[in-house]
N, C-alpha and C positions, 0 to 999 in steps of 0.2 A: 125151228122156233117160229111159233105165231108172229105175223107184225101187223099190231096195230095202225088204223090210219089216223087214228089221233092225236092231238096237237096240244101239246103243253103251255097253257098262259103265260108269261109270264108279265102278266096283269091282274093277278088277283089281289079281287074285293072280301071273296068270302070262301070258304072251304066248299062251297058248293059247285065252285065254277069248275073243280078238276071233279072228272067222274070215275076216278081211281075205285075199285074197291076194296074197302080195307077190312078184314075178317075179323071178328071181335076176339082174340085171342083168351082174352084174360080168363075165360072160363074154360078153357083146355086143361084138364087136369093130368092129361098125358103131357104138359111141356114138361122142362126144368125151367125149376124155380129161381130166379134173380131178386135176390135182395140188392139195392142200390143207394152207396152212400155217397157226400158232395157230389149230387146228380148233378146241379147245376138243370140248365135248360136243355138234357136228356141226351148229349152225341152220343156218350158211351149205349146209356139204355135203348138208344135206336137203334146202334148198331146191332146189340143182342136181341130187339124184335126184329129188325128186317121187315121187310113189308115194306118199301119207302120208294119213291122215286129218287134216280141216281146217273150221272154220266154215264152214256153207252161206253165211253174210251176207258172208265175206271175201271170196268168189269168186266171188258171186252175179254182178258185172259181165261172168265170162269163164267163161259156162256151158259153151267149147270146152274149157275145162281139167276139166274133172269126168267124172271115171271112171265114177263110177253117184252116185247118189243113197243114202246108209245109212239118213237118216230127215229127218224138219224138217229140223231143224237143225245135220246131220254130213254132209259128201261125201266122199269119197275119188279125190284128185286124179290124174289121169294121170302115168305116169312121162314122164320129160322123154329126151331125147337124147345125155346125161352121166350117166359112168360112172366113181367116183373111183375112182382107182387109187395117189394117196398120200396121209397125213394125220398130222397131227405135231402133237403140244403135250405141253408140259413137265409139265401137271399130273396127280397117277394117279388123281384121278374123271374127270377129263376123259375118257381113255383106257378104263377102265371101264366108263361109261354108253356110250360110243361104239361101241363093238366088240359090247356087247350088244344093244344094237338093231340096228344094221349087218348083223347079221348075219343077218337077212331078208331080208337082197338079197342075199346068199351073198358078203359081205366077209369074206373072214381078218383075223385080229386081228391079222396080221402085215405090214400094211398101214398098222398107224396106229404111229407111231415117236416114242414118248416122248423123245427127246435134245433139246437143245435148237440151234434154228435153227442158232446159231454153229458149234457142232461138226459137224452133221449136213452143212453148206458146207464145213468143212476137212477132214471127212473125204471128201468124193466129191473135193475138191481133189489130194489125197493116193494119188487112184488107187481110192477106196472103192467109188465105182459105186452111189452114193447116191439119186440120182433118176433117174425111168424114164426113158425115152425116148418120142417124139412124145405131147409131152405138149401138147393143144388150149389150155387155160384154167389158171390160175392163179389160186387165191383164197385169198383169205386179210387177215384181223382182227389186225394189228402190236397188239399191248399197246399199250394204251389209256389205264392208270390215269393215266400223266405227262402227259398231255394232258387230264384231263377236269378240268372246271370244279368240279366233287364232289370231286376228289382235291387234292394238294399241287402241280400241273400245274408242274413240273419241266420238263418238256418234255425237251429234247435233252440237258439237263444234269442229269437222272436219276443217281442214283447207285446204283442196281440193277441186277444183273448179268444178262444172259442168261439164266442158269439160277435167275433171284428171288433172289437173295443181296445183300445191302450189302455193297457196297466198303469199304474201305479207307483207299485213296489218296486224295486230294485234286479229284484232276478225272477227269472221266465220260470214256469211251472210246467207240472204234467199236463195245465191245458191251454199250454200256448198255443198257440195257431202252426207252429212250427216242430211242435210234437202229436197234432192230433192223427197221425198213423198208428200212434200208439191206439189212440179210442177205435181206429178202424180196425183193431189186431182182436181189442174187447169184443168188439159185435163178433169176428171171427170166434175168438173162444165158446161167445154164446153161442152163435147158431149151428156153428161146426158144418160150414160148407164141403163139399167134394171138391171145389175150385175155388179160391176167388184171385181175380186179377187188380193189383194195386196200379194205378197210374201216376205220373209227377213229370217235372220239366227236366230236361236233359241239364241242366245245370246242376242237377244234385249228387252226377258220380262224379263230381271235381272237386268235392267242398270235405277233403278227408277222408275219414273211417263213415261218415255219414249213413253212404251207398251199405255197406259190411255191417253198420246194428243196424238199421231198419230192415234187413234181408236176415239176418238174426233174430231182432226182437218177431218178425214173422214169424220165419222157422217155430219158435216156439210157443206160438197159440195152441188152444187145447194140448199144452203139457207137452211141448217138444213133438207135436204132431203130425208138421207138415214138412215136404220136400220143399222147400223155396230154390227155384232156380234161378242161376245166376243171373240177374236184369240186365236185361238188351233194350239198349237206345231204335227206336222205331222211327225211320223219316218216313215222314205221311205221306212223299211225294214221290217214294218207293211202292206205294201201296195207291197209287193211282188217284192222289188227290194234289189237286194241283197248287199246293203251300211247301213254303219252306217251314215245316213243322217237324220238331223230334221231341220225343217224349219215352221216359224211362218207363217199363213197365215189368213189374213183380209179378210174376204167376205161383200159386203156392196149391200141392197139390194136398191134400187127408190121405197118407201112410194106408191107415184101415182101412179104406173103402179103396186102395186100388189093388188089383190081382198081385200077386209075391212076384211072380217074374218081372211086371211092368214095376215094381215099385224100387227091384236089384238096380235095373238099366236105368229108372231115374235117378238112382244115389249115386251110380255109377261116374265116372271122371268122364267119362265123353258117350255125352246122351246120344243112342242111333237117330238117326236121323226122321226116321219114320214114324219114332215117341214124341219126336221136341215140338212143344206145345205155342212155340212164337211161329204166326203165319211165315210163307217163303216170299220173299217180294217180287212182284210182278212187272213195275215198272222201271224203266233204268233212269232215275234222276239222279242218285248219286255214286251207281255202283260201277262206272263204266263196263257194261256187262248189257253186250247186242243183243244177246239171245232172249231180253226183255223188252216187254213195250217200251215204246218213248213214253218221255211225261206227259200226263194229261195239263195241259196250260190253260191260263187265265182265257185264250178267245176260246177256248173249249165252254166255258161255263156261264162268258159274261157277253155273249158278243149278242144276243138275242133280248137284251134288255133295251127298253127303252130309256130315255134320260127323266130325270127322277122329275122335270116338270111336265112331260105327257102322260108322266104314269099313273097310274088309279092304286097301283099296288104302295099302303102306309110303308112298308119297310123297302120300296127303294124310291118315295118321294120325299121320305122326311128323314135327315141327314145332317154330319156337323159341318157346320159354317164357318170351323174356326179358321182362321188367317194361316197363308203361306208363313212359318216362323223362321226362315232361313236355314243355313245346310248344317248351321252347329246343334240344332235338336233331332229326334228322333222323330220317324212319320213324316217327312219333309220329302221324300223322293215320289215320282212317279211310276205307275205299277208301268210292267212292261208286258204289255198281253199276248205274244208267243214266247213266254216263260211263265215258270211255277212264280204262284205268288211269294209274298213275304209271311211271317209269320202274324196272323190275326192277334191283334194285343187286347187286353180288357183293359184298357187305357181310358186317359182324358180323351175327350176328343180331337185336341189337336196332335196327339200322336197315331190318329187313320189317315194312311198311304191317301194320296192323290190319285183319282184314277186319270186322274188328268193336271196338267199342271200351263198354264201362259207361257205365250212366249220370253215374256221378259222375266219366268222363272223357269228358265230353260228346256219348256216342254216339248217333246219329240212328237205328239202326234198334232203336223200342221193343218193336215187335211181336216180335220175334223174341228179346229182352231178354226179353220177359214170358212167351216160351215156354222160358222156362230156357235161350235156345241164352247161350254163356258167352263173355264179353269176348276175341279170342286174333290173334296175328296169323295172315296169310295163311300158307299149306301150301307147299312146294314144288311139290306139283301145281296149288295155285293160280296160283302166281306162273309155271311153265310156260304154262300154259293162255294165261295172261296175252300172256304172249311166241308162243303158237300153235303149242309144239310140241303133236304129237298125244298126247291121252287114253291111249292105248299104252306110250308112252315111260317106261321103269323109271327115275326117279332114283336113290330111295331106294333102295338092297338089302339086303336082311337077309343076314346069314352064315349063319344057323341056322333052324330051324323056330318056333325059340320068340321069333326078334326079339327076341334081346338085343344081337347083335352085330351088326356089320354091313360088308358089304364097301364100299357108302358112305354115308355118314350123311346125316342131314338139313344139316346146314352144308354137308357136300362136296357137295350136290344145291343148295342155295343158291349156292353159290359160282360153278356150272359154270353154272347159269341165268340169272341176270345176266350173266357172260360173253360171251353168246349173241348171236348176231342172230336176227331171230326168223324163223324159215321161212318164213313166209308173204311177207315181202317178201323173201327170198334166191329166193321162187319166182317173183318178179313180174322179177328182176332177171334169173334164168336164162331164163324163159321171152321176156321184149325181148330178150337175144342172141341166142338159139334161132333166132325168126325172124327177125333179122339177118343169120345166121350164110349162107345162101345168096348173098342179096344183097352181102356186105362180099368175100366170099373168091374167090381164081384157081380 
């Protein structure tokens, strides 16, 4: 492997200070096609381009995936075989952060389509001509909060609309916020992918029969057409990211378009091992299992930043302020940086982890207490990092020169972050289809 003597900022002002190069993908007509729903601000969809900068320690297991070496501790990952060609979520940093980085792979911003799921369906119903055509994959993160075990898990009987709004009426509908995997099954039926991967919070194979229709009402897109295999809980910190993150994820394969032998041993009671289409995990954070890397930990990813008042870079100088709230709320602990982080939440702000915490609120690291660094929670750049989007990635944007204003703030760079799946397993999950994708299809 080439190595780079180059050096990664992490002080950036502009996308021009890294001289990464990023290949304009989006006109390769040889990729597979990704249609992308609740993108959100893009982990999943990064993971399926590749191309990104990424911990050497995440990837260390699959040195075939590394593009060149940047330095120790940064590689810059090969681009994959998918090439999105649509992307959608309701919220406007979502769309923002998205478009802006995207657009190093030469994505128009007219590709990612703020309306929401429900409409975006009745209008291509209506003759709109909404979703593209041969579209390979389908992915996409169904809103989450009614199901997590964090939240008020409502579940199907949600009273949020489609478009985040409270109801009204009395009882929850077809487009509650808590049934739109339903509208994700729609776009399935329309586009009739060869794959698409459903994502959600691990909180929703505890909430009853939940887990069993939504792996049903899939199953039956296009007319009882797909294999849905049984959903496996993925911890992110198996897969070489350094969060205590797990997230349920649906893979549903199209019957017709895969070979009759490979479609028997999908239907089959015990998929061989060499078919099954969830990544193997590489790191042992929760498997106790030697013969895998150790976890990639927080000084893996954070220890090279500077404190967010020497820095130049908007998403690790502009951050929440909110007060130490005591040990009976949530987000009150101090991260521990030779371990996996916590789980990145889309929260208030005063539920972002402390990367640091005083002594007179019990804070462990003194040394760095006694060099004046000051009690504060983590940054959005921190909590990225966390998650494994790349040191590149503009959250924060100022509107002006002087950073008073801002096209999105620190809270809307919070919000879109926890959101997130984190790349780094979006990459483990595209690169197991990838080379799949020979083996399953006519």
């Amino acid at each position: 492997m080439e190595y780079s003597k180059q050096q990664i900022s992490f002080d950036i002002v502009s996308d021009s200070q890294l001289t990464i190069n990023y290949p304009q993908t989006v006109k390769d007509t040889k990729k597979l096609k990704v249609l992308s729903l609740f993108s959100g601000c893009g982990g999943m969809d990064l993971g399926f381009e590749g191309n990104f900068i990424a911990p050497f320690k995440s990837v260390a297991t699959h040195p075939e995936w590394i593009e060149n070496r940047i330095d120790d501790d940064w590689v810059h990952l090969k681009p994959t075989n998918f090439s999105l060609i649509f992307a959608n979520d309701i919220l406007k940093e979502a769309s923002l952060t998205w478009t802006r980085f995207m657009k190093r792979y030469g994505y128009e911003p007219s590709i990612y389509r703020t309306e929401s799921i429900v409409d975006l369906v009745k209008q291509h119903k209506n003759g709109g001509n909404i979703f593209p055509d041969d579209v390979d994959v389908v992915v996409g993160g169904f809103p989450c909060q009614d199901f997590s075990v964090a939240g008020k898990r409502k579940g199907f009987d949600s009273m949020r609309t489609h478009d985040d709004k409270l109801r009204t009426e009395n009882l929850p509908t077809e487009e509650t916020r808590g049934k739109l995997y339903f509208w994700m099954k729609e776009v399935i039926d329309i586009t009739r992918p060869k794959i698409f991967i459903a994502e959600n919070v691990k909180g929703l194979v505890n909430m009853g029969q939940v887990k069993d229709i939504i792996q049903r009402d899939f199953a039956h897109a296009s007319g009882n057409g797909y294999i849905v295999l049984s959903p496996q809980v993925l911890h992110a910190g198996n897969y070489g990211v350094p969060e205590s993150r797990e997230r349920v994820i649906f893979i549903g394969i199209r019957k017709d378009a895969l070979k009759t032998e490979i479609a028997q041993a999908l239907e089959g009671e015990h998929v061989p091992a060499n078919l099954y289409p969830y990544p193997k995990p590489t790191h042992n954070c929760t498997l106790n299992d030697s013969t895998l890397h150790p976890p990639v930990v927080l000084r893996d990813v954070l220890e090279r930043l500077k404190e967010p008042e020497e820095s130049l870079d908007p998403s690790q100088r502009f951050y929440s302020k909110a007060k130490y709230m005591g040990t009976h709320c949530q987000g009150q602990k101090e991260i521990a940086m030779d371990s996996i982080g916590p789980t990145i939440r889309s929260e208030h702000h005063g539920n972002i982890e402390f990367r640091r915490l005083s002594l007179e609120h019990k804070g462990k690291y003194k040394d760095e207490l006694m060099r004046g660094l000051m009690e504060r929670r983590l940054t959005p750049r921190e909590c990225a990092l966390i998650q494994t989007f790349p040191p590149d990635y503009q959250f924060v944007i100022p509107k002006d020169y002087n950073w008073k204003r801002f096209i999105v703030s620190a809270s809307g760079a919070y919000k879109v972050i926890g959101n997130a799946v984190p790349p780094i397993l979006a990459y483990h999950i595209a690169m197991r289809i990838q080379n799949l994708w020979p083996t399953y299809f006519k």
